[in-house]
N, C-alpha and C positions, 0 to 999 in steps of 0.2 A: 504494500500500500504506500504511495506517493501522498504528501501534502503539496499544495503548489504556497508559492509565500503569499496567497491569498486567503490559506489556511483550508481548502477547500481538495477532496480529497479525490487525486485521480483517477477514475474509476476503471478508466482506460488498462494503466499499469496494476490498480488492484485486480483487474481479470483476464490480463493478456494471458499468454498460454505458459510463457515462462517467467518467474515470480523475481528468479535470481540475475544476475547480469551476467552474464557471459557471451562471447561468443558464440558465433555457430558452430564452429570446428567442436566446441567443449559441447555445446546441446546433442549434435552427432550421438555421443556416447550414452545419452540417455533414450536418445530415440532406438539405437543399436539394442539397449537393454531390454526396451520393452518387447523387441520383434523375438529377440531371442527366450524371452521367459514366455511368451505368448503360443511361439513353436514348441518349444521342450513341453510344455504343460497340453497343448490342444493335439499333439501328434499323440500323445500314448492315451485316448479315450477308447480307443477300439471297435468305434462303431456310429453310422453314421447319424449324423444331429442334424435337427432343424432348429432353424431359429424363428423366435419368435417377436417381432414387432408392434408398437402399439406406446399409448400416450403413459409419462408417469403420473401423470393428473389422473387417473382413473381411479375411481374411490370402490370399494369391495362392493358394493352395493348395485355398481353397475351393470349390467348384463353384459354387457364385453370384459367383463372384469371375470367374468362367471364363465364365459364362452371361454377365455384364454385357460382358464382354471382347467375346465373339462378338456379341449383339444391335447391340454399340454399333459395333462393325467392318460389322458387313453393314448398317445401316441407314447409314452417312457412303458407304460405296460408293455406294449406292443416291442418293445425294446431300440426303442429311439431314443436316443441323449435330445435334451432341450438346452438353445442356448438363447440366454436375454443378454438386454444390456445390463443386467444385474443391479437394476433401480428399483424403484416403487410404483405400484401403477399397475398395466398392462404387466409389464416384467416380472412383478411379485407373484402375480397370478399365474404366468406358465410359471415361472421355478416354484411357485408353490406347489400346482399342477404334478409338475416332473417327482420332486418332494415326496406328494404323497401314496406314487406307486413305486417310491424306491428307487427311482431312475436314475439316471442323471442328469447334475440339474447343476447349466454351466453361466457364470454369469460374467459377462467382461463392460464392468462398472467402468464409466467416464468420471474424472475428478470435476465438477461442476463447482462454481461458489452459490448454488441457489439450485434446487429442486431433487437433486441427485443424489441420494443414498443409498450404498449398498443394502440391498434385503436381504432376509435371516434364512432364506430358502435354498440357497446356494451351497452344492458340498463340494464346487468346484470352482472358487471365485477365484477372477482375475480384476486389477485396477489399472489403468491405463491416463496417461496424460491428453495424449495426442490422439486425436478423431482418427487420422488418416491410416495410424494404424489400426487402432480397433477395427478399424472397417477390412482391413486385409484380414484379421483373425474371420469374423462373420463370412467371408466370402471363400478364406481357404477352407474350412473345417464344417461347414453346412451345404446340407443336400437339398436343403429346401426351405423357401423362407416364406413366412403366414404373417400380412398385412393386419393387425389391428388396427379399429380408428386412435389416429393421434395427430400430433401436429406437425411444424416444420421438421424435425428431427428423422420421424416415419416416412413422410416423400422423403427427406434424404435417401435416408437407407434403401426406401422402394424402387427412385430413381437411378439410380447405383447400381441396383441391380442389374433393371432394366439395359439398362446403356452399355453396363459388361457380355450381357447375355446377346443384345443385339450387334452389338460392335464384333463379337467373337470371339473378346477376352477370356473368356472364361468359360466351358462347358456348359450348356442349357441345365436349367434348373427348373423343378416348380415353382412359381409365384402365385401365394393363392391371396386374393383380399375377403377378408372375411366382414360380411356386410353391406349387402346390396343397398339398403338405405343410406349409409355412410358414402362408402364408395360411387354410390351411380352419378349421382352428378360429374365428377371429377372424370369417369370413364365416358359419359354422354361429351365433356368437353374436349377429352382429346381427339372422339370421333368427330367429334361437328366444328375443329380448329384443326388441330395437327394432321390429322388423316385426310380431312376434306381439302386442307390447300397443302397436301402432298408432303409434310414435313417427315413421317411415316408415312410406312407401306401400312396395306391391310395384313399383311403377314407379321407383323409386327404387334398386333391384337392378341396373336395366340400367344404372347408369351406372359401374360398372365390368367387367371380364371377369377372370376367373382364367385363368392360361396355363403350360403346362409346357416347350412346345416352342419353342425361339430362331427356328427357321424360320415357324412357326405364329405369333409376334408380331411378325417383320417383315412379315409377310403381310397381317396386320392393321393396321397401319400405312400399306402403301403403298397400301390398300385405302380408309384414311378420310383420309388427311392428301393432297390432292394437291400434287405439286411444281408 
């Protein structure tokens, strides 16, 4: 945290990404760190994991709170590892989920200064600085990723994927949005924008599914991810 000699406290440096002064050369080594504790720990799980997305503003009470709960329980039965961003919210719910069939239940917490606390559901937690890796972990180590409603964070990660999957970075995967009332708008605007003045192909549609039913996307799952 900066004061300026105006006494006034800069909020900029109290939330930049690096707290300390150094160099880039010297930040390197911690970025090196996290890739490396991220690999060693996510390479020996034995089995493949989906991750799950969705808002940490989600209060228990809510039915996508409830939906994440159940997909994230019946798919660890099923013997799928689940992985959150190991926050509160959508998050707490699949690792709770994962949690209560004994599964595994993976969570790669971001250090935030507001909203972001590791949950107590995790027997596999990781913490991470930097976004850009956390997001390598999610994209090495998952077979398949399930959209909860959330905010900018969820497009992040949705879009991300998307753009790996269609660019050809990265082996096709399932993307499922769970939530046709959430979702449909958002999917009605890229047909009647992006598709319509050609920004995407129509083939470019399949590479996610819209889903309302928990039973209807574990199905879907153990249909394209094999154990």
């Amino acid at each position: 945290m900066r004061v300026t000699k105006a006494g006034v406290v800069d909020e900029r440096q109290q939330y930049s990404l690096d707290s300390f002064q150094v160099g880039d050369s010297w930040r390197l080594f911690r970025i090196m760190s996290e890739f490396v504790e991220g690999f060693d720990t996510l390479a020996s799980i034995g089995r493949p994991a989906v991750s799950i997305f969705g808002s940490a503003r989600t209060s228990p009470d809510n039915r996508y709170y409830q939906l994440a709960e159940q997909i994230a329980q019946d798919l660890a039965m099923a013997g799928y590892g689940i992985i959150t961003g190991g926050g509160p919210g959508i998050m707490a719910a699949a690792n709770k989920g994962a949690a209560m069939a004994e599964g595994l239940s993976i969570g790669l917490n971001i250090n935030l200064p507001f909203e972001q606390e590791p949950n107590p559901f995790t027997n596999v937690p990781l913490s991470f600085k930097y976004f850009f890796v956390r997001k390598v972990m999610f994209i090495k180590y998952s077979m398949a990723f399930i959209g909860m409603p959330g905010g900018f964070g969820t497009m992040d990660e949705l879009f991300e994927s998307l753009t790996l999957i269609q660019t050809r970075r990265v082996k096709r995967f399932p993307v499922i949005l769970v939530g046709s009332d959430y979702w449909g708008g958002l999917v009605d605007w890229i047909k009647e924008r992006l598709l319509a003045e050609n920004y995407i192909s129509e083939d470019d549609l399949l590479y996610f599914q819209v889903m309302d039913d928990p039973d209807e996307v574990v199905k879907y799952i153990k249909r394209t991810v094999v154990l």
